[in-house]
VOFIDREN-828511 format. One record per residue (C-alpha): residue number from 0; residue in one letter; x, y, z. Coordinates in Angstrom, 1 decimal, padded with zeros to 4 digits. Each point is the difference from the previous one (the first is absolute). Layout:
BEGIN
kese resi = NUM, resn = A, east = X, north = Y, up = Z;
...
***
This chain:
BEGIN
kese resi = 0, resn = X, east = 000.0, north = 000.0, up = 000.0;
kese resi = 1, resn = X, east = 003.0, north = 002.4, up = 000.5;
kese resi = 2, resn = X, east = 001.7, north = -000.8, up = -002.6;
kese resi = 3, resn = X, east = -003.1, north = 001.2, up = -002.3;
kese resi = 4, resn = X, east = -000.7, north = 002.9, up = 001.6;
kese resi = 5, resn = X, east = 003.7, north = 001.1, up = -000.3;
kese resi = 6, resn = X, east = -000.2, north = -000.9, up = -003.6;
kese resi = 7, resn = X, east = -003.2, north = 001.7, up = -000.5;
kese resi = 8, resn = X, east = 001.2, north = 003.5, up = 001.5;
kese resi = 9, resn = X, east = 003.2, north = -000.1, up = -002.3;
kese resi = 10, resn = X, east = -001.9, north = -001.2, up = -002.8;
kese resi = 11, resn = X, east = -002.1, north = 003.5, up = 001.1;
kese resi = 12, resn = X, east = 003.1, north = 002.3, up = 000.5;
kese resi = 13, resn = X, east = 001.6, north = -001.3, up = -003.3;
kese resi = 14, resn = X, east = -003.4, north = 001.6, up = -001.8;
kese resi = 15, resn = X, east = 000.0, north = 002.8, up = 002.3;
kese resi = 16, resn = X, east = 003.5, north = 001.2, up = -001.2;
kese resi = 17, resn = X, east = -000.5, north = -000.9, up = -003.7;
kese resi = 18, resn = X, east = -000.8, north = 004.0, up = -000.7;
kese resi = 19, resn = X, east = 004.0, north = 000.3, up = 000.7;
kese resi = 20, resn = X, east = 001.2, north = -002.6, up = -002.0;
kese resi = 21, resn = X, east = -001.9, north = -000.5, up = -003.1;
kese resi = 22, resn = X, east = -001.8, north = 001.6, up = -002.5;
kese resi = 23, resn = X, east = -003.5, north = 002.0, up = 000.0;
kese resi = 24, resn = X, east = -001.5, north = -002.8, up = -002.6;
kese resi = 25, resn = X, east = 001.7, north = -002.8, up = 002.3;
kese resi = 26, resn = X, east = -001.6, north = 002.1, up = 003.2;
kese resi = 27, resn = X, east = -003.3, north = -000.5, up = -002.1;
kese resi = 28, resn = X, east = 000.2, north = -003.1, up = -000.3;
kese resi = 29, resn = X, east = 000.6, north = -000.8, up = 003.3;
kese resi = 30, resn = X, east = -002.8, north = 002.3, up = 001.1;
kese resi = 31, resn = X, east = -002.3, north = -001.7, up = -002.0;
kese resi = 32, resn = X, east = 001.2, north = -003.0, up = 001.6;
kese resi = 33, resn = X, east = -000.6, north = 001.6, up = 003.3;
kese resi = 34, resn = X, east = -003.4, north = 001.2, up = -000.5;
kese resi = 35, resn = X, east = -001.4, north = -003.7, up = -002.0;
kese resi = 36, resn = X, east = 001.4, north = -001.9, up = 002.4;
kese resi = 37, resn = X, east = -001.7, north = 001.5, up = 003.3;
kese resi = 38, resn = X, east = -003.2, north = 000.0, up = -002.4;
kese resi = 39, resn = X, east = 000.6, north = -003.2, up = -000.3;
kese resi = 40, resn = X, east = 000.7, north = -001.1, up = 003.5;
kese resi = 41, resn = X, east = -002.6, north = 002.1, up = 001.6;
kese resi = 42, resn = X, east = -002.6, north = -002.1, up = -002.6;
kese resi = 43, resn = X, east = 001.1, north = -003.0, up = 001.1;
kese resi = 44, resn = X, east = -000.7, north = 000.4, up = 003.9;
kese resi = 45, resn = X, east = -003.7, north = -000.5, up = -001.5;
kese resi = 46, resn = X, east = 000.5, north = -001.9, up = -002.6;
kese resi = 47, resn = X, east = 002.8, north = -002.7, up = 000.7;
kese resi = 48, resn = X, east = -000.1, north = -000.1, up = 003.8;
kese resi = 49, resn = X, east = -004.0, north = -000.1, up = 000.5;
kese resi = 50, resn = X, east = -000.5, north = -001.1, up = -003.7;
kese resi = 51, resn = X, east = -002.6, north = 002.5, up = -001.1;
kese resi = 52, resn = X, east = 001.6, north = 001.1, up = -003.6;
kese resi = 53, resn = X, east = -001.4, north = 003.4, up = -000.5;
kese resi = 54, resn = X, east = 000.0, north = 001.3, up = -003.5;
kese resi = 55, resn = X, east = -000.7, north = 003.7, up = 000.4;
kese resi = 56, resn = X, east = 002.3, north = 000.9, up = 002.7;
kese resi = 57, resn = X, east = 001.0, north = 003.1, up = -002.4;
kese resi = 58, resn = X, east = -002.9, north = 001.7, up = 002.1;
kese resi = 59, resn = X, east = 002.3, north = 000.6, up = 002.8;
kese resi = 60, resn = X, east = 002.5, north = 001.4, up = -002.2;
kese resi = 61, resn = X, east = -002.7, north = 001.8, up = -001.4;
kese resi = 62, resn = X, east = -001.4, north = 001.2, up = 003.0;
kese resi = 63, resn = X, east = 003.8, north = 000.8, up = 001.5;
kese resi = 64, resn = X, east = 000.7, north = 002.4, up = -002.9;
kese resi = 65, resn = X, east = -003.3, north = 001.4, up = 000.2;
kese resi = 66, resn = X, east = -000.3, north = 001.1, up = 003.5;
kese resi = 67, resn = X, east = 002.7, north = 002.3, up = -000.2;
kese resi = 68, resn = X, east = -000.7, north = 001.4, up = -003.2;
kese resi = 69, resn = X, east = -003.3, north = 000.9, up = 001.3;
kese resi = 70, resn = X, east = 001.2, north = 001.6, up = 003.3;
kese resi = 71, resn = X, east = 003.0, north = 001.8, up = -001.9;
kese resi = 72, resn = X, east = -002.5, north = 001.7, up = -002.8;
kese resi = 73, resn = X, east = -003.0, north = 000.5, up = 002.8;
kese resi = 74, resn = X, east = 001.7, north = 001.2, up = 002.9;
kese resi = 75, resn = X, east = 003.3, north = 001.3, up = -001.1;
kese resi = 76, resn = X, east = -000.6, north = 001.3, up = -003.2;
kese resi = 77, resn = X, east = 002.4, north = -001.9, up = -001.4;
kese resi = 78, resn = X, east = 003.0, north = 000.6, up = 002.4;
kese resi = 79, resn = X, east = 000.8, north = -001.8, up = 003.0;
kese resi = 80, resn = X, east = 003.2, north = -002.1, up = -001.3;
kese resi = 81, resn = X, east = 001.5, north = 000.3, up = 003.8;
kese resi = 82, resn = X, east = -003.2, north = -002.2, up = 001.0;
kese resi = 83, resn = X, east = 001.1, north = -003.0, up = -002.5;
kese resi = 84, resn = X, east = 000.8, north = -002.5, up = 002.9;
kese resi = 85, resn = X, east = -003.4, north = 000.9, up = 001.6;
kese resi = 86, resn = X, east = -001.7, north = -000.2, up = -003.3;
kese resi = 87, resn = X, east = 001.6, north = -003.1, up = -000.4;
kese resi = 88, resn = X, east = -001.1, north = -001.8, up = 003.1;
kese resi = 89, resn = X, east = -003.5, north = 001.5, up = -000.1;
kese resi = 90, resn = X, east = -000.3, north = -001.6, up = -003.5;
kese resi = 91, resn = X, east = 000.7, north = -003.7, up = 001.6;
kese resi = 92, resn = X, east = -002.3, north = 000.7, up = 002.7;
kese resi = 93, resn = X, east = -002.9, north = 000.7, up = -002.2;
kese resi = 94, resn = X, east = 001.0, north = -003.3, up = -002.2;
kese resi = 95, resn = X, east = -000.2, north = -001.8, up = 003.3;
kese resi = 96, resn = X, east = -003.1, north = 001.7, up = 001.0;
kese resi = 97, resn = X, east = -001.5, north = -000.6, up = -003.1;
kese resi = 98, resn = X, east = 000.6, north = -003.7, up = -000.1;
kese resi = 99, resn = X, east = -001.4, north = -000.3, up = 003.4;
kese resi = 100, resn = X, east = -003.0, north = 000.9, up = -001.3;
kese resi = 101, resn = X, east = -000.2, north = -002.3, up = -003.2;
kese resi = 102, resn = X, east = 001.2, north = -002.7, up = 002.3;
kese resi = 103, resn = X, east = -003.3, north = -001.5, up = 001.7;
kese resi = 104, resn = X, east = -001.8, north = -000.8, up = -003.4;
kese resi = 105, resn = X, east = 003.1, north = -000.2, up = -002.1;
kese resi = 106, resn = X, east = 001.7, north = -003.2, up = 002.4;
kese resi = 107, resn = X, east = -002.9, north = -001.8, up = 000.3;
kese resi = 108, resn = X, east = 000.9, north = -001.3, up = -003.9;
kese resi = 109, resn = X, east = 002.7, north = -002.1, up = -000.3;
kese resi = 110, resn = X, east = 002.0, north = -001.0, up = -003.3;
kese resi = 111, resn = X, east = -001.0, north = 001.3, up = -003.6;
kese resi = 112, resn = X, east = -003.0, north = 001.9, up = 001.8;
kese resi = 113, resn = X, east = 002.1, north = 001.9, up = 002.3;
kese resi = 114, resn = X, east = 003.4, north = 000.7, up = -002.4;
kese resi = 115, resn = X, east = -003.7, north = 001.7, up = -002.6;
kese resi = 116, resn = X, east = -001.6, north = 001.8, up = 002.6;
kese resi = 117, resn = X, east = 003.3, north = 001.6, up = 000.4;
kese resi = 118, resn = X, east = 000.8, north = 000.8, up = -003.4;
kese resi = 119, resn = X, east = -003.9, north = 001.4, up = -000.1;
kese resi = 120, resn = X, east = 000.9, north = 002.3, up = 002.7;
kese resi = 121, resn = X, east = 002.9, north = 001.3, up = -001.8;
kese resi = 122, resn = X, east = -001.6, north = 000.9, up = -003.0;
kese resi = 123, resn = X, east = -003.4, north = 001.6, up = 001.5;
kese resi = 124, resn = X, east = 002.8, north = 001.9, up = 002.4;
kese resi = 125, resn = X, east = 001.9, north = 000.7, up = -003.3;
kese resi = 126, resn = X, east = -003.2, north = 001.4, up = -001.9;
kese resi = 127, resn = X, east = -000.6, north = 001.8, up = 003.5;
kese resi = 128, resn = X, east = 003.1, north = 002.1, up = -000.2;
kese resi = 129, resn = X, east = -000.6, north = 000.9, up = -003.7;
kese resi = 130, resn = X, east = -003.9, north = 001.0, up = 000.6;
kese resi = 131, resn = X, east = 000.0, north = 002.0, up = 002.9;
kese resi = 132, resn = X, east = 000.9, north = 003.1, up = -001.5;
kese resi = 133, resn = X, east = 001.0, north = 001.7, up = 003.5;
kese resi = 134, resn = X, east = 002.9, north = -002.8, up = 000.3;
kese resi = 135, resn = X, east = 001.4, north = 001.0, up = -002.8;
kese resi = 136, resn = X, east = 000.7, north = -003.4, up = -001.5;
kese resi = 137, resn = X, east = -000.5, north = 000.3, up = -003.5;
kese resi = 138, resn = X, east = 001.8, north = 003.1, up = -000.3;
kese resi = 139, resn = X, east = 002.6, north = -000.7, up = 002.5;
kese resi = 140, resn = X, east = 001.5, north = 001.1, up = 002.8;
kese resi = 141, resn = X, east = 003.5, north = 001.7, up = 000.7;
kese resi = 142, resn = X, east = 001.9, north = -001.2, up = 002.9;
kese resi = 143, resn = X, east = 003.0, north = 002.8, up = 001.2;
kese resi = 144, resn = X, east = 003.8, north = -001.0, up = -001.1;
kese resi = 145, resn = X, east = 000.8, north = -000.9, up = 003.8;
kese resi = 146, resn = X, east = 004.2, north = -001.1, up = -001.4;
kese resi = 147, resn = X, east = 002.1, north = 002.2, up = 002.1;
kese resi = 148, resn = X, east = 002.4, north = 002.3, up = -001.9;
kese resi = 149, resn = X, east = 003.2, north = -002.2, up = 001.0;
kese resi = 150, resn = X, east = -001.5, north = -003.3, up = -001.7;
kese resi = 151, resn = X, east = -000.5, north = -001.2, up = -002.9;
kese resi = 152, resn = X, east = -003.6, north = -000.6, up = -000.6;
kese resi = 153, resn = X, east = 000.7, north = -004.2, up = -001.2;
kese resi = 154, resn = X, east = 002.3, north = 000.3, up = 003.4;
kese resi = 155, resn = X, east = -002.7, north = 001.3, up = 002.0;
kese resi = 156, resn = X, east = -002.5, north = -002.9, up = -000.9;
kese resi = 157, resn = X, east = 002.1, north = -002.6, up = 000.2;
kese resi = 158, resn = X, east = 001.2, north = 000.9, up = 003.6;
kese resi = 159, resn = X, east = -003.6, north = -000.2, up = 001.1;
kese resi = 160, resn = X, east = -001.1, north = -003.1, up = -001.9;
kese resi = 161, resn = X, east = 003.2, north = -001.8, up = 001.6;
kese resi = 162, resn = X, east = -002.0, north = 001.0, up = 003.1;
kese resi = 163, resn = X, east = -003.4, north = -000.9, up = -000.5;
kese resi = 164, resn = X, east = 001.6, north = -003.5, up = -001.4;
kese resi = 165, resn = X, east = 001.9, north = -000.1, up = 003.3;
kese resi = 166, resn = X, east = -003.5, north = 000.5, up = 001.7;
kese resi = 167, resn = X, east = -001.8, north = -002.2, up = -002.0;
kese resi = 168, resn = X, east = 002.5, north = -003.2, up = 000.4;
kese resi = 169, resn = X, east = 000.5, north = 000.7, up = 003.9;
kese resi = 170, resn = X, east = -004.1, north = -000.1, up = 000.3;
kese resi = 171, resn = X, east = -000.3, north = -003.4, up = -002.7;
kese resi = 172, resn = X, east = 002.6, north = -001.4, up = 002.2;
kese resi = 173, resn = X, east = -002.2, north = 000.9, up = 003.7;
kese resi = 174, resn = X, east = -003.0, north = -001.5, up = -001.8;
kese resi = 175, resn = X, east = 001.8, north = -003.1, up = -000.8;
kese resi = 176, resn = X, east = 001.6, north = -000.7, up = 002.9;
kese resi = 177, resn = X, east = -002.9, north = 001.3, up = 002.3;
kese resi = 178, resn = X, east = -003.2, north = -002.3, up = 001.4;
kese resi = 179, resn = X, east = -001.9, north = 002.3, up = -002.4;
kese resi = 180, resn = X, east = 002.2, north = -001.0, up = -002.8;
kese resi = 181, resn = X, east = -000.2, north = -003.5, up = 001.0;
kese resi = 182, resn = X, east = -004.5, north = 000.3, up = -000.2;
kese resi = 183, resn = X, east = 000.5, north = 001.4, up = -003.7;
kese resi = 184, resn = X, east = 001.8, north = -002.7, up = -001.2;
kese resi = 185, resn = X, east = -002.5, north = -002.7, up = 001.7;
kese resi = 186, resn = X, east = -002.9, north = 001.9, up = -001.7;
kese resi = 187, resn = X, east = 001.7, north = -000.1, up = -003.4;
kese resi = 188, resn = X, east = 000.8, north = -003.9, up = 000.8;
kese resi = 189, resn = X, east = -004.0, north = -001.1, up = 001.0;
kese resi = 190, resn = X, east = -002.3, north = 003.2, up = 001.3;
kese resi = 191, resn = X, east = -002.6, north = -002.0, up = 001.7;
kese resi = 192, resn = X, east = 002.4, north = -002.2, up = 002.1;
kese resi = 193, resn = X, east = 002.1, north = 003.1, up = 001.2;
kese resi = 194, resn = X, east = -003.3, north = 001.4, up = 001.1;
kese resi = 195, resn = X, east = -000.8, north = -003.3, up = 001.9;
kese resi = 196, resn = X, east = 003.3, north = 000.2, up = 001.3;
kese resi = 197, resn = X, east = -000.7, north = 003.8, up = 001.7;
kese resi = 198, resn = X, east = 001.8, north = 001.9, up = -002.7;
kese resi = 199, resn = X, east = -001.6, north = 003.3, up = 000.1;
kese resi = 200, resn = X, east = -000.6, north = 000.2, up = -003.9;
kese resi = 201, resn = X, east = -001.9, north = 002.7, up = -000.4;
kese resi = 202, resn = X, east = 002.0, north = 002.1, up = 002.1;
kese resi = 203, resn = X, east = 003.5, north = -001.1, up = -001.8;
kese resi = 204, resn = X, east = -001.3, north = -000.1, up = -003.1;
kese resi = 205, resn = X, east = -001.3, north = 004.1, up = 000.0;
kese resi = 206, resn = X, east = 003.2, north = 000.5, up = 002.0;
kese resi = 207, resn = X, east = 001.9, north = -001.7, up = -003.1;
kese resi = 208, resn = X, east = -001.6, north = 002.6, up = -002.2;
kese resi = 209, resn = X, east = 000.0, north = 003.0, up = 001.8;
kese resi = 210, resn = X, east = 003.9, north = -000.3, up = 000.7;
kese resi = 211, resn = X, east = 000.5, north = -000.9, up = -003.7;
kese resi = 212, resn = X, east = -002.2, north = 003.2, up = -001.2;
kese resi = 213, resn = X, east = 002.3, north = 002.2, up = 002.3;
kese resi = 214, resn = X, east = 003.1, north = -001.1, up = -001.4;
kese resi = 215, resn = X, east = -001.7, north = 000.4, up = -003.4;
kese resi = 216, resn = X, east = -001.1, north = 003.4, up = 000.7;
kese resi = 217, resn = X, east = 003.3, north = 001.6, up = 001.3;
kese resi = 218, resn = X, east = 001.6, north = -001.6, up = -003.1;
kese resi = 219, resn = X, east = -002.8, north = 001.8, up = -002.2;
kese resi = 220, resn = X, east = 000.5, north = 003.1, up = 001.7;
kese resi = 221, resn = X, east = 003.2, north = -000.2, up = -000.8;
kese resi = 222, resn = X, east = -000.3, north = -001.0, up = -003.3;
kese resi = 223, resn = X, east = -002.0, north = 003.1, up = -000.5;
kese resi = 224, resn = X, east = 002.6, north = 002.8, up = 001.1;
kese resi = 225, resn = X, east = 002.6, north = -002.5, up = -002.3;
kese resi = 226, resn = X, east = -002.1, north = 001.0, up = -003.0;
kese resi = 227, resn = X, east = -001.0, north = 003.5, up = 001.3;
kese resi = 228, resn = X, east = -003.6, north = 000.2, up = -002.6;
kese resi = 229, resn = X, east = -002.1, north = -002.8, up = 000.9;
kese resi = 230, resn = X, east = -003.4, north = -001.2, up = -002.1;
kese resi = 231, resn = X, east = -002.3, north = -003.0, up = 000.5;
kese resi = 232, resn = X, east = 001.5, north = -001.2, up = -002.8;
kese resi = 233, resn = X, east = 003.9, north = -000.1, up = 001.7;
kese resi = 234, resn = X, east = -001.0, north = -001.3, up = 003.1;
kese resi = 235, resn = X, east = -003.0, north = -002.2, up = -000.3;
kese resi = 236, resn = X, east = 001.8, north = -002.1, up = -002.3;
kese resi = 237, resn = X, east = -001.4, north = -004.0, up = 000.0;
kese resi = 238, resn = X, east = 003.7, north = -001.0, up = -001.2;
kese resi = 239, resn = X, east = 001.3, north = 001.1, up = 003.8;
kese resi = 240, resn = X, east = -002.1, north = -002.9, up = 001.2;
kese resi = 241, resn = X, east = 001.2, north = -002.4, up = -002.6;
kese resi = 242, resn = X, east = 003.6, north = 001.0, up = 000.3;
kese resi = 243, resn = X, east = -000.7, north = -000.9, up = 004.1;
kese resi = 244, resn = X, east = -001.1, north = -003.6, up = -000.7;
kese resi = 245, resn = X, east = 002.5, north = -000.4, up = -002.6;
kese resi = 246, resn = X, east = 002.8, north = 000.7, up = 002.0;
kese resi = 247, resn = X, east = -001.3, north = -002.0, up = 002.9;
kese resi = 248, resn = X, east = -001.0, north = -002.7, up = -002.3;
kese resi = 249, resn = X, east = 003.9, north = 000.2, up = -001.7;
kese resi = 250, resn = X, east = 002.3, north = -000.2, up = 003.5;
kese resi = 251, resn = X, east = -002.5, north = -001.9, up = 002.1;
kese resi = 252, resn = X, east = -003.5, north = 001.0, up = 001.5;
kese resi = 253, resn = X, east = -000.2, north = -000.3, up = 004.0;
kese resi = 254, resn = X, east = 003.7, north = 000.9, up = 000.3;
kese resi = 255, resn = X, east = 001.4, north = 003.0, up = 000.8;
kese resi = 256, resn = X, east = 003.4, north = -000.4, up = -002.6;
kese resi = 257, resn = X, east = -002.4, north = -001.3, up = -003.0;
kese resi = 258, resn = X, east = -001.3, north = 003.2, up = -000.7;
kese resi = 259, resn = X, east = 002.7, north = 002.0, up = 000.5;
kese resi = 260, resn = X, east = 002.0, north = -002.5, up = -002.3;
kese resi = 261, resn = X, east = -002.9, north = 000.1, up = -002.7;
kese resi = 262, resn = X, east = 000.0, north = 003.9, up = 000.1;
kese resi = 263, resn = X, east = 004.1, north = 000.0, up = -001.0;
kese resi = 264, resn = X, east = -000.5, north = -002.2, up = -002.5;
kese resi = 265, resn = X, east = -002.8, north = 001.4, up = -001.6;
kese resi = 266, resn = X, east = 001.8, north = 003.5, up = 000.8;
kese resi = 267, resn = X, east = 002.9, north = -000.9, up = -002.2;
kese resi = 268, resn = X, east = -001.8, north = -001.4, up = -002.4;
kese resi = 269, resn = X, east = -002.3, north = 002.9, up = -001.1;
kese resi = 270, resn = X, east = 002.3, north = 002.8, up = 000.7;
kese resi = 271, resn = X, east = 003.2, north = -001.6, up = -001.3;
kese resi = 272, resn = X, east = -000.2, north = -003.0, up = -002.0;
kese resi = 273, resn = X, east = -003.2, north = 001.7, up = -001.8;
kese resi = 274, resn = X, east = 000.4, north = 003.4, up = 000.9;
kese resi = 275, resn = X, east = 000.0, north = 000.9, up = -003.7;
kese resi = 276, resn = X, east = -003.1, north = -002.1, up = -001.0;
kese resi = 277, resn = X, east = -003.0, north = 001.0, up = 002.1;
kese resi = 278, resn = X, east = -002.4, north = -002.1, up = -001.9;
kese resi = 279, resn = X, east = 001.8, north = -003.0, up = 000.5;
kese resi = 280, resn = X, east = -000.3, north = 000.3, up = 004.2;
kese resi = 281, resn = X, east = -003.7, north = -001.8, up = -000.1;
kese resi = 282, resn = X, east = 001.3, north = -002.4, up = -002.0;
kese resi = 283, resn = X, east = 002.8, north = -001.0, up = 002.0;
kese resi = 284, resn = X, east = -002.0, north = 000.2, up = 003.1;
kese resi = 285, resn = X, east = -002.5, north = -002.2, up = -001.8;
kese resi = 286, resn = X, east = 002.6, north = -002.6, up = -000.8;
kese resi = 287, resn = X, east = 001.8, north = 000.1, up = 003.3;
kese resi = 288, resn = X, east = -003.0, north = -000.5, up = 001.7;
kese resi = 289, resn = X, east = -001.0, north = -002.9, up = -001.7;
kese resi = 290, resn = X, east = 003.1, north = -001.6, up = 000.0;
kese resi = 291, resn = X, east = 000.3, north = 000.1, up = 003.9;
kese resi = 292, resn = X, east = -003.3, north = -001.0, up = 000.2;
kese resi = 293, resn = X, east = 000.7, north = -003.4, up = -001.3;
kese resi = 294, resn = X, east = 003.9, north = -000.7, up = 001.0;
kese resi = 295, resn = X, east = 000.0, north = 001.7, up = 003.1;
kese resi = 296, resn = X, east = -003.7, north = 000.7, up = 001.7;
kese resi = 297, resn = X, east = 002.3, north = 001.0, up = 003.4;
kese resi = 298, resn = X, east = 002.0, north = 002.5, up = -001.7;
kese resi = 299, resn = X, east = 003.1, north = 001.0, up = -000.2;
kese resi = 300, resn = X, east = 000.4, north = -000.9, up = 003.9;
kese resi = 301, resn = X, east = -001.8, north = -003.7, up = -001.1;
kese resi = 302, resn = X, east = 003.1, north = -000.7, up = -002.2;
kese resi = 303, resn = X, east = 002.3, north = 000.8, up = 002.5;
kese resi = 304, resn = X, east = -000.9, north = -001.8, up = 002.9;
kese resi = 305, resn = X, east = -001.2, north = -003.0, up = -002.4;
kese resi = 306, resn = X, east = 002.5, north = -002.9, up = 001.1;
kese resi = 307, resn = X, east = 001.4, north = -002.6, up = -002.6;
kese resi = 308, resn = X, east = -001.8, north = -003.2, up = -000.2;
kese resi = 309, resn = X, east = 002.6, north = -002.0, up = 001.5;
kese resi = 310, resn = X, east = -000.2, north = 002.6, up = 003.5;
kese resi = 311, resn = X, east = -004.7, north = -000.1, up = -000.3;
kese resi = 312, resn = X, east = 000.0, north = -003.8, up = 000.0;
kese resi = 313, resn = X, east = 001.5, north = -002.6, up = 002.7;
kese resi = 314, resn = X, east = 002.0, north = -002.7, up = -001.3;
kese resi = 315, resn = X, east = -000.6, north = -003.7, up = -000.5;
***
């Protein structure tokens, strides 16, 4: 256990100090990396510890950017760039709040009924934003250039999305390790008999989502000031849910290294390898998703741990 948490806070300071050593593009990169990968990991506190694979989780992003949009154009008439951490925050706690709500009728489904019901919620949210005229959503909303005049802007970003990662591993890791982590994974193994067993369901599997939606929502938030002009369109995006299973789905669901590891490889492989060919990244998403599907159902994680033959079976 020490030896990965030791490795896991160099493996943070390394990204930390990247602005120093390498490039802007290469800082980008590693931002992205950042920024997918807490996405990622913050999805799969629902979805791969407790099992309930939610395909519109892009609301909390959604509702993340949003919030402070809305509070920058309303109440500070477009100013307020010292308030960004506190815009930031208030953004996850409204993600959270807002998933505590949906959470009563939405986790009483389970399987493809849940993970539709929350891809219905993103879009009716989505058409929200864009409709109501006094959010602002369809013709967007400016968020205030919070980069302080001695960083560079990609430096900036990435210094806080090497946080929020940090933040968002340290709480995957409590989950795991904690009684409450130890409930999700008995729901996602057989609901009924965790419940027989006095496994507070209900109560771990809204906790599940409302600690998932927070994380979301600071990321959004954050997401937001990155891009400075925010829309519906930008935020609300149904490929930010996808690009959270896949990456799961690619380094290995209910782990807290699989989706890190499937965020870097996908990472590199739409930013470098394909950097140059944007309408080849479906495609290769596509194809890699397919292909782990059938050789490797675990993951990247699943091929590693898997054991030669002669080490599964006992000899004669």
């Amino acid at each position: 256990m020490t030896t990965r948490i030791l490795a896991t806070l160099v493996f943070l300071a390394v990204l930390a100090a990247a602005p120093a050593f390498v490039p802007p593009f290469e800082v980008r990169v590693l931002s992205l990396f950042c920024f997918w990968g807490a996405l990622s990991l913050a999805w799969n506190i629902l979805g791969g510890f407790a099992g309930y694979w939610s395909f519109g989780h892009t609301v909390f992003v959604g509702v993340g950017a949003f919030v402070p949009g809305v509070i920058v154009a309303k109440l500070f008439d477009g100013g307020g760039a010292e308030l960004m951490p506190l815009l930031v925050l208030v953004g996850g706690l409204v993600s959270a709040a807002f998933a505590g709500i949906i959470a009563w009728p939405l986790l009483r489904l389970r399987g493809i009924y849940f993970a539709i019901a929350m891809l219905g919620v993103a879009q009716v949210t989505g058409e929200l934003s864009a409709a109501i005229e006094w959010i602002g959503g369809g013709v967007g909303l400016s968020l205030p250039d919070a980069v302080p005049a001695a960083l560079a802007p990609e430096a900036f970003f990435h210094y806080i999305f090497v946080g929020l990662l940090a933040l968002t591993i340290g709480a995957a890791a409590w989950v795991r390790g904690a009684r409450f982590g130890q409930g999700l994974l008995a729901i996602r193994e057989d609901e009924d008999t965790a419940r027989m067993l006095a496994v507070p369901t209900e109560g771990y599997k809204i906790a599940a989502l409302v600690l998932s939606a927070f994380l979301t929502g600071l990321l959004g938030a954050t997401y937001g000031f990155s891009l400075g002009y925010i829309t519906t369109d930008s935020v609300f995006r149904t490929d930010f849910s996808l690009n959270m299973i896949v990456h799961a789905l690619l380094g290995g669901i209910g782990t807290i290294a699989g989706p890190l590891l499937g965020a870097a490889v996908m990472v590199v492989l739409t930013q470098v390898v394909l950097g140059e060919m944007l309408n080849l990244h479906l495609f290769a998403t596509g194809a890699l998703v397919v292909a782990m599907v059938l050789l490797a159902p675990q993951g990247f994680l699943g091929l590693w741990r898997r054991k030669p033959r002669a080490q599964r079976e006992p000899g004669p």
